[in-house]
NUTI-870439 format. One line per field, with one value per residue (C-alpha): residue number from 1; z, y, x. Coordinates in nm, 4 decimals. Layout:
N
i: [NUM | ...]
pz: [Z | ...]
py: [Y | ...]
px: [X | ...]
//
This chain:
142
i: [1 | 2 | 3 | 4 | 5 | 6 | 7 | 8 | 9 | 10 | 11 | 12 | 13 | 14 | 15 | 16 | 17 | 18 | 19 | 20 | 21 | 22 | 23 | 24 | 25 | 26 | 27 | 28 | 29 | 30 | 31 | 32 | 33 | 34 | 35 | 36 | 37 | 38 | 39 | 40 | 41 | 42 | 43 | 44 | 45 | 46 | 47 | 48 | 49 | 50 | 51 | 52 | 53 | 54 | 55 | 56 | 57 | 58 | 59 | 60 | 61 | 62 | 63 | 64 | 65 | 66 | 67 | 68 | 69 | 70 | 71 | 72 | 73 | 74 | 75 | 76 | 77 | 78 | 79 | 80 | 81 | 82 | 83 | 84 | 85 | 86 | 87 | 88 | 89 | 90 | 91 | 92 | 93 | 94 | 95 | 96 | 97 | 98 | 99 | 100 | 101 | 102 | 103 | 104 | 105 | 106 | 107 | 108 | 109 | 110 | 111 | 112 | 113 | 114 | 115 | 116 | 117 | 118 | 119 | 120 | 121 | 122 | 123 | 124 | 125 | 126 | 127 | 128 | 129 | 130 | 131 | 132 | 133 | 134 | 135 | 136 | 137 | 138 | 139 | 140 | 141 | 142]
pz: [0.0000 | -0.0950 | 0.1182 | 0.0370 | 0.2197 | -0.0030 | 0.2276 | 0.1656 | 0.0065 | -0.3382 | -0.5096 | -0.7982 | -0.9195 | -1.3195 | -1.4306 | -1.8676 | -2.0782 | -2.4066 | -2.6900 | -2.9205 | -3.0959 | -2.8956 | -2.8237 | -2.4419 | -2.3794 | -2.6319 | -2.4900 | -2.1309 | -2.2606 | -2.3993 | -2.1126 | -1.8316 | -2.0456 | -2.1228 | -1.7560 | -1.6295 | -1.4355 | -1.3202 | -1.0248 | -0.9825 | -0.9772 | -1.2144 | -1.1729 | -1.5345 | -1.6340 | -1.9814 | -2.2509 | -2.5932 | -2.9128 | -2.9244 | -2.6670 | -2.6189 | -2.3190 | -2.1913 | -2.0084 | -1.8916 | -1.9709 | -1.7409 | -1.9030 | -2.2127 | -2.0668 | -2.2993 | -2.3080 | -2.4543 | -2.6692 | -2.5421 | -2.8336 | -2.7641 | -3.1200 | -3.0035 | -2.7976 | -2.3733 | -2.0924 | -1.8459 | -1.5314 | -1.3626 | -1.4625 | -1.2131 | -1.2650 | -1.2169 | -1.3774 | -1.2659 | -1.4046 | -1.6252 | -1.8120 | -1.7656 | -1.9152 | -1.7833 | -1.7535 | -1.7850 | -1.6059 | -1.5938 | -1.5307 | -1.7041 | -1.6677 | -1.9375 | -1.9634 | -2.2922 | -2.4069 | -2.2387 | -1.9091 | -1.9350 | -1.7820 | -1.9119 | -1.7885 | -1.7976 | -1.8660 | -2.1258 | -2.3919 | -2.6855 | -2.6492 | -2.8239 | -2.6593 | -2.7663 | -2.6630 | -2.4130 | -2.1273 | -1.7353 | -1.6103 | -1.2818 | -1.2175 | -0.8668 | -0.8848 | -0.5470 | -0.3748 | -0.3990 | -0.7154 | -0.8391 | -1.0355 | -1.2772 | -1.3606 | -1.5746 | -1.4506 | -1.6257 | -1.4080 | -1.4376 | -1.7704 | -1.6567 | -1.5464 | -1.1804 | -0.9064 | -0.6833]
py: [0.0000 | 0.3635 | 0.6378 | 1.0341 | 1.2756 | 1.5917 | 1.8451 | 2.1380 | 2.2014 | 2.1544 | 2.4277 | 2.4417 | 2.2842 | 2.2405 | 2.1211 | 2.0396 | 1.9876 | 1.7758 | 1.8020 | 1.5563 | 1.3965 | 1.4956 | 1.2341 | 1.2192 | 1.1322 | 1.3874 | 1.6637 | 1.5908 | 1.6285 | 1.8966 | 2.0821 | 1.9627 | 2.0856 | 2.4302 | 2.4824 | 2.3313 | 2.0400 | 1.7615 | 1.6644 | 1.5850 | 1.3438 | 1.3158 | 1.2376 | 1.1958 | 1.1286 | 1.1436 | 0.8904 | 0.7758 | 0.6326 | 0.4148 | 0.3201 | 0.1335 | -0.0489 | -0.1439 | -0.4344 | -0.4644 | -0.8079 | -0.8837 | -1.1773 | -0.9907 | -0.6259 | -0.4341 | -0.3072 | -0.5781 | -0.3554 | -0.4291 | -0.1824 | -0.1374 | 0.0433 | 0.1315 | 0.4162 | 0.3495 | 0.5558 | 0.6516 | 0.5079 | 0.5579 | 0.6937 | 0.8361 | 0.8741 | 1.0903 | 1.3104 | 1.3468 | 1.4354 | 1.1911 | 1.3430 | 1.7212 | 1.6618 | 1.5504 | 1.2081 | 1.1291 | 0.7692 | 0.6933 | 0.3745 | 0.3907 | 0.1391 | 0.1607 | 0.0827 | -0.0715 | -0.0983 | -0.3802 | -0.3092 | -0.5081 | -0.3478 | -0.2896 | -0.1275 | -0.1291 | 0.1425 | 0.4619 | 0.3968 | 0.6191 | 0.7448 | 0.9457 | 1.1361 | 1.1479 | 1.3578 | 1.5246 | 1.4218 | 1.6444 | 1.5985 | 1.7430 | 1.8003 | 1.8589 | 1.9933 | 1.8755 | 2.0336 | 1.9305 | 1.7123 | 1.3514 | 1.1973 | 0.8638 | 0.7257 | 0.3808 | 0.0782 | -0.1843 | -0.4537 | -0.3726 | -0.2475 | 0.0418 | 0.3907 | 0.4020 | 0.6910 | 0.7647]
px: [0.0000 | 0.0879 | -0.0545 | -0.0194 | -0.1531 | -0.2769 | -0.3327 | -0.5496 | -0.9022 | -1.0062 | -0.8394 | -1.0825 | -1.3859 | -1.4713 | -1.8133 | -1.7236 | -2.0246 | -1.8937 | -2.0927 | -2.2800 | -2.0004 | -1.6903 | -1.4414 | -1.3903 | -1.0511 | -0.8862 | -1.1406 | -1.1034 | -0.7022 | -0.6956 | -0.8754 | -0.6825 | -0.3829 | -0.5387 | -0.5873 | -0.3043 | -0.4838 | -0.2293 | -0.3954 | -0.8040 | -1.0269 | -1.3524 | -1.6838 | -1.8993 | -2.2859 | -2.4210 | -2.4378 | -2.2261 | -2.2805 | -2.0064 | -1.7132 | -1.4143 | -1.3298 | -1.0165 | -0.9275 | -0.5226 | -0.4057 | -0.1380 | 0.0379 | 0.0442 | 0.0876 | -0.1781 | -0.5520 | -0.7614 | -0.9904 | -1.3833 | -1.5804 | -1.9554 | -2.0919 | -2.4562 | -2.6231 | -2.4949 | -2.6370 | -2.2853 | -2.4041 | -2.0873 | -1.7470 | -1.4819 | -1.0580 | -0.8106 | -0.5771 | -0.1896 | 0.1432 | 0.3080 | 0.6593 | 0.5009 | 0.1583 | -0.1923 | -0.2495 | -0.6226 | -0.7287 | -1.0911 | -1.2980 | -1.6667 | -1.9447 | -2.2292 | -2.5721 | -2.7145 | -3.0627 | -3.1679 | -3.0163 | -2.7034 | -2.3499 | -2.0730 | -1.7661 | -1.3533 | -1.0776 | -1.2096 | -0.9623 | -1.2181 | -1.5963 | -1.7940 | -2.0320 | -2.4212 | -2.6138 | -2.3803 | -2.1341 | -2.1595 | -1.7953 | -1.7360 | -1.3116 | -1.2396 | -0.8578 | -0.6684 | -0.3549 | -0.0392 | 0.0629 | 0.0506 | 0.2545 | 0.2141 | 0.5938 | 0.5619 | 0.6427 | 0.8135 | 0.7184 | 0.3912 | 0.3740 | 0.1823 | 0.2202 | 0.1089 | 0.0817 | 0.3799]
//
């Protein structure tokens, strides 16, 4: 177990509205690199028209890609964003709702949102930081 303490209140909080056909990972990016975000954690409602899940093989040390092509309600999605070699780092977990009321959920790798996406950033003192490891295959927190 890793423990940091961040101490201090939020410093800022960021409700983004993404548009009808805005990808989320590139948009949610590009703002936290606008407004210098590197550390935060997300909350998100809103729905997509298509997705792709990730799932982190271990043995083979990649996202197995999980794509869902077909209109999904965002029942829950929540990450974080820290440092990583001087930019934001965006990592989010979604679970989706189809039609029929089945579940779905992994890593965001790509969405696309339709109708819209509420995303509420919640910037946090101090700094995080995501350095990769090679063990792991993965860039983890610090």
């Amino acid at each position: 177990m890793h423990v940091r303490t961040i101490s201090g209140q939020p410093q800022k909080t960021h409700v983004v509205v993404l548009d009808e056909g805005e990808e989320v990972t590139a948009s949610l990016l590009s703002f936290a690199a606008r407004e210098s975000v590197t550390s935060a954690h997300l909350t998100a409602i809103g729905a997509f028209s298509e997705i792709v899940l990730g799932f982190f093989d271990r043995a083979q040390r990649r996202y197995i890609e999980v794509p869902i092509r077909e209109q999904v309600e965002v029942l829950a999605m929540a990450g974080n964003f820290a440092e990583e070699q001087g930019a934001p780092r965006l990592h989010a977990h979604v679970v989706v709702g189809k039609r029929d009321g089945s579940a779905h959920g992994g890593h965001l790798l790509r969405a696309t949102v339709s109708p819209t996406l509420e995303v509420a950033i919640i910037e946090v003192a101090g700094v995080l930081h995501r350095r990769f490891d090679p063990d792991v295959g993965l860039a983890l927190l610090e």
